[in-house]
C-alpha positions in Angstrom: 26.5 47.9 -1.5 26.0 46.9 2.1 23.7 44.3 0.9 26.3 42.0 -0.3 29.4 43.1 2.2 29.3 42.3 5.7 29.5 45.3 7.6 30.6 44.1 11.0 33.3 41.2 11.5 33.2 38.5 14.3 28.9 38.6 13.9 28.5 34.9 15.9 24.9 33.5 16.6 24.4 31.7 19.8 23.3 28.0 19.5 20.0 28.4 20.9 18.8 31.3 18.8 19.9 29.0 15.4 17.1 27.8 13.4 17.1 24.5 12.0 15.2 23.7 8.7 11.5 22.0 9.3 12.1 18.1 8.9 9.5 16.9 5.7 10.2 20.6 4.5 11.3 19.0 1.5 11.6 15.8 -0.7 14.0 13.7 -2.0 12.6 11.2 -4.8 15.3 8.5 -5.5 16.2 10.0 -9.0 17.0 13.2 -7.2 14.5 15.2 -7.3 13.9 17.6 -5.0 9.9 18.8 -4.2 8.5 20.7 -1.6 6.7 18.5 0.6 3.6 20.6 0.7 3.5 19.9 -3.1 4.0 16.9 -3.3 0.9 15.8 -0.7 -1.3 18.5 -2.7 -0.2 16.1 -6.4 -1.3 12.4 -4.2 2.2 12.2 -3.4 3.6 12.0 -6.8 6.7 14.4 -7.6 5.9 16.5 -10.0 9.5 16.5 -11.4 9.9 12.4 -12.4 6.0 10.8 -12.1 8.1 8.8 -8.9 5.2 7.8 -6.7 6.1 8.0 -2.6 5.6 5.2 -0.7 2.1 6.0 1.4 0.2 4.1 3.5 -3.9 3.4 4.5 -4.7 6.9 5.6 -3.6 8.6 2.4 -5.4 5.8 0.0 -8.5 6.5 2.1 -8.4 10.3 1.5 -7.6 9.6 -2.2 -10.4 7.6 -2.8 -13.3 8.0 -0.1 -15.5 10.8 -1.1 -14.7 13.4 1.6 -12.3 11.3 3.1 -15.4 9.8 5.0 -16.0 6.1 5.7 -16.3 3.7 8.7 -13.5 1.4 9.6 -14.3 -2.1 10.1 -12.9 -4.5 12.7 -10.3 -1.5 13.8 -9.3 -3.2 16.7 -8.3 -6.0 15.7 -4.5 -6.9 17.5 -2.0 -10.5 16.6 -1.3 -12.9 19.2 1.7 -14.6 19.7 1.1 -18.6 19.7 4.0 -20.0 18.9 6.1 -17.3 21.9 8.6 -16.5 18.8 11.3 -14.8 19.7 14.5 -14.2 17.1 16.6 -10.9 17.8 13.6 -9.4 19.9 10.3 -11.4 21.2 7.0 -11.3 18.6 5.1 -9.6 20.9 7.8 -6.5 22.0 8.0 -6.1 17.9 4.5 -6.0 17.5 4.4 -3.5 20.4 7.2 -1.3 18.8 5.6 -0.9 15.3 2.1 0.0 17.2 4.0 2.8 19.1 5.7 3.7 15.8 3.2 3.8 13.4 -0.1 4.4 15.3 -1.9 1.3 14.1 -3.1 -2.1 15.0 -1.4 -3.7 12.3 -0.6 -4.3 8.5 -3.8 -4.0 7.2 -6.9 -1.3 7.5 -10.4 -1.9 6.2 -13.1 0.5 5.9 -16.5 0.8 3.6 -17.6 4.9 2.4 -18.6 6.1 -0.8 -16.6 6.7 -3.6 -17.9 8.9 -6.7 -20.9 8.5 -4.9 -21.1 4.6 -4.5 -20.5 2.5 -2.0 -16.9 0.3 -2.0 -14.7 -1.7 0.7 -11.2 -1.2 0.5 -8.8 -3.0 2.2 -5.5 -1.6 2.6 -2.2 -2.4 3.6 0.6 -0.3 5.5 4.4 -1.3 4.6 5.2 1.0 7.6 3.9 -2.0 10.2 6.4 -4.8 9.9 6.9 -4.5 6.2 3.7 -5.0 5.9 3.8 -8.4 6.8 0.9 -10.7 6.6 -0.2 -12.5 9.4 -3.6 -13.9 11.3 -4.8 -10.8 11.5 -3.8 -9.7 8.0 -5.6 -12.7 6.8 -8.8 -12.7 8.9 -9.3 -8.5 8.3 -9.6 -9.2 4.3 -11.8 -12.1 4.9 -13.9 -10.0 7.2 -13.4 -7.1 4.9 -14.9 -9.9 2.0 -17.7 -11.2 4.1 -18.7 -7.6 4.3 -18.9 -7.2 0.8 -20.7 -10.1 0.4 -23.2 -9.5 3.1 -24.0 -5.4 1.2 -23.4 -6.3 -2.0 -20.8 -4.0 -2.1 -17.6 -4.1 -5.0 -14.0 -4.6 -3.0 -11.0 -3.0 -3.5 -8.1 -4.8 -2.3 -3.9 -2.5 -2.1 -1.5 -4.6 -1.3 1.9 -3.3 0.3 3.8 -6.5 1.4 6.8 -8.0 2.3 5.4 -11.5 2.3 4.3 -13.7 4.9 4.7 -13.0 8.3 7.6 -15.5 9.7 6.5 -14.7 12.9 3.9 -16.6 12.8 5.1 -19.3 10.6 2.4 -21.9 9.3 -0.5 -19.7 10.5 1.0 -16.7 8.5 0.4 -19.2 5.1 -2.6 -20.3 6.4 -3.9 -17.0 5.4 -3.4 -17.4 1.4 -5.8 -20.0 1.3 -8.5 -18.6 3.3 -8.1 -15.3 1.5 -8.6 -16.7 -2.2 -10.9 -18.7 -1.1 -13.0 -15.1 0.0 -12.0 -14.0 -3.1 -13.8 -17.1 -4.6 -17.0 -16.7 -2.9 -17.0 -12.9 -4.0 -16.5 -14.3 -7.5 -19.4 -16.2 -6.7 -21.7 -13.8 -6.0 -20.4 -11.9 -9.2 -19.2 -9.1 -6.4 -16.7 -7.0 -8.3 -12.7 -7.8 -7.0 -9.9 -5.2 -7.8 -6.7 -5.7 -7.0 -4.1 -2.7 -6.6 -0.2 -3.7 -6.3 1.5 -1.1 -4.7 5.1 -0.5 -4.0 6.3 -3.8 -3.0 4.0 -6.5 -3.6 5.9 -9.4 -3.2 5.6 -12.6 -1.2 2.7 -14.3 0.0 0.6 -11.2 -1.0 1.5 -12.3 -5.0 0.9 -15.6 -4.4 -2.7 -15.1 -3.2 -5.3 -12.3 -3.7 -3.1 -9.4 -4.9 -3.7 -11.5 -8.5 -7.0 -12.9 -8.2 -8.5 -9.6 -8.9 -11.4 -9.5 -11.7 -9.2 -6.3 -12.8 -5.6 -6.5 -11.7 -4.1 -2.7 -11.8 -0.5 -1.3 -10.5 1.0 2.1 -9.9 3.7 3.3 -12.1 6.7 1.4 -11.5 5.9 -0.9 -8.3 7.9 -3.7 -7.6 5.7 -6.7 -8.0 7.2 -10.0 -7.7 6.9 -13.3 -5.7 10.5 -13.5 -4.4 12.9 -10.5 -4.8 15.4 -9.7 -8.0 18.5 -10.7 -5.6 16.9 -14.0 -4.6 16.0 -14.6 -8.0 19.6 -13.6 -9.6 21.3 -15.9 -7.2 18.3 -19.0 -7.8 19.0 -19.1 -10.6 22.2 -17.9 -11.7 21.0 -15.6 -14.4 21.4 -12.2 -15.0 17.5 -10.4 -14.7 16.3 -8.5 -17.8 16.1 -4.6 -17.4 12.9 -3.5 -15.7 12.6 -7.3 -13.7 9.7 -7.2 -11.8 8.8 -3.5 -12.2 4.8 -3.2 -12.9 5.3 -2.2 -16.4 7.4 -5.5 -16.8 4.8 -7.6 -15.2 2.5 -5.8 -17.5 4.0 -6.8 -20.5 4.2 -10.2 -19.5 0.3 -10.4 -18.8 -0.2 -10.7 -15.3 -1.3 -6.7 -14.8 -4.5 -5.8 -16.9 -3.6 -2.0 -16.8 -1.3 0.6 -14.5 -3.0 3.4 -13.2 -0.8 6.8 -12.0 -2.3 7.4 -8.6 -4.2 11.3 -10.0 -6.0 9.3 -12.1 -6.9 6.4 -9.4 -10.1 7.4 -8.2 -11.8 7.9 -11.2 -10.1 4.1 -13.0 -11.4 2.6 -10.0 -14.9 3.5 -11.0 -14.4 3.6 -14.4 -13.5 -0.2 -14.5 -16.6 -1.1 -11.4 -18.9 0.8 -13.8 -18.3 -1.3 -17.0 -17.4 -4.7 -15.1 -21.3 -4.1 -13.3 -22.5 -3.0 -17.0 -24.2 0.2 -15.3 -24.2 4.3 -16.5 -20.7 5.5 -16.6 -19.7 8.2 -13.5 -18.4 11.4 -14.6 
């Protein structure tokens, strides 16, 4: 019965030769949940155990939906200024310098054109990790590069947003940005160049109130927070209590701004599915 008495007394492990559990060996969705993290990449970062979808950025999108994970980033170099010299807690340009350093890109936004079921596509995505995924100039003048591409090839875009809002930073030039996005989106409309729009965990701000809703489809993953302002500065605008579910995508659903909401397992192949019958063409398998 040794296994389950201890044998010697006094046994004391030195602090060196303890062994601390791996850090992202495990998962902890909001409701709970626990998943091992190996898992939960291996289901596109869904946990199994609730359908909650992680928070993931650009390089995870691309490998979901790029055959092969292979494509070509466009304008990948691409860095923000600082023309107004803002400074509030911490100078601009020291917080733009930080979130490079901490998340290993150039700012909120990749874009990159590869194949997907076989087909061409643009996608531009954003990364909440880089400033909240704030949009400023750059933001603004990677999507309307990302457009112009599209245009150009004749290629269907595919727009996830994952946004704070507007980049304060940057103040007017930040809003700048909404116009000369939709008006991208416009031209692509034009040129009867399928748009999608994907609202991601948040979507919120200046992102809502520009071309995160001028897709020709507008989709959502399950249970993303789309909104223009936030349920708190809602509740206190206006006084009111919110209705259960405010803003959630299946809220926005119901009240007709979101055509459908697609879990992320199932993206690739909705994405496809809705280019191949909006461009009236033989339906990919």
């Amino acid at each position: 019965m040794a296994w389950f008495k201890r044998t010697q007394k006094g046994i004391q492990t030195k602090t060196e030769d303890k062994k601390d559990v791996p850090k992202g060996l495990w998962y902890k969705s909001p409701t709970g949940k626990i998943v091992d993290a190996e898992e939960l990449e291996e289901n596109f970062y869904v946990s199994p155990e609730d359908g909650y979808h992680v928070r993931i950025g650009s390089n995870e999108y691309f490998q979901i939906l790029f055959d092969d994970n292979k494509y070509k980033e466009l304008d990948a170099n691409l860095t923000s200024k600082d023309p107004l010299k803002f400074q509030d807690k911490k100078k601009y340009v020291d917080r733009l310098k930080e979130a490079e350093k901490k998340t290993g890109l150039k700012d909120a936004v990749r874009t990159a054109v590869g194949k997907s079921q076989g087909k061409d596509i643009v996608i531009a995505c954003m990364d909440f990790r880089f400033i909240g995924g704030s949009m400023g100039s750059v933001v603004g003048e990677k999507i309307a590069r990302a457009a112009d591409y599209s245009l150009k090839h004749n290629i269907p875009f595919l727009m996830i947003s994952k946004s704070g809002g507007a980049r304060m930073m940057e103040a007017a030039l930040s809003l700048m940005q909404l116009a000369k996005t939709s008006a991208k989106i416009a031209q692509l409309a034009d040129a009867n160049i399928p748009y999608i729009s994907l609202c991601t965990d948040p979507t919120t701000g200046g992102t809502t109130a520009s071309f995160a809703m001028l897709g020709d489809i507008n989709i959502s993953e399950p249970g993303a927070l789309i909104g223009f302002a936030g349920p708190r500065v809602v509740r206190d605008t206006t006084g009111k209590e919110l209705p259960d579910g405010f803003q959630t995508a299946e809220f926005v659903q119901e009240h007709g701004f979101l055509d459908f909401i697609t879990p992320r397992s199932e993206l690739k192949k909705k994405v496809n599915l809705y280019l191949d019958l909006i461009l009236n063409q033989p339906v990919r398998n």
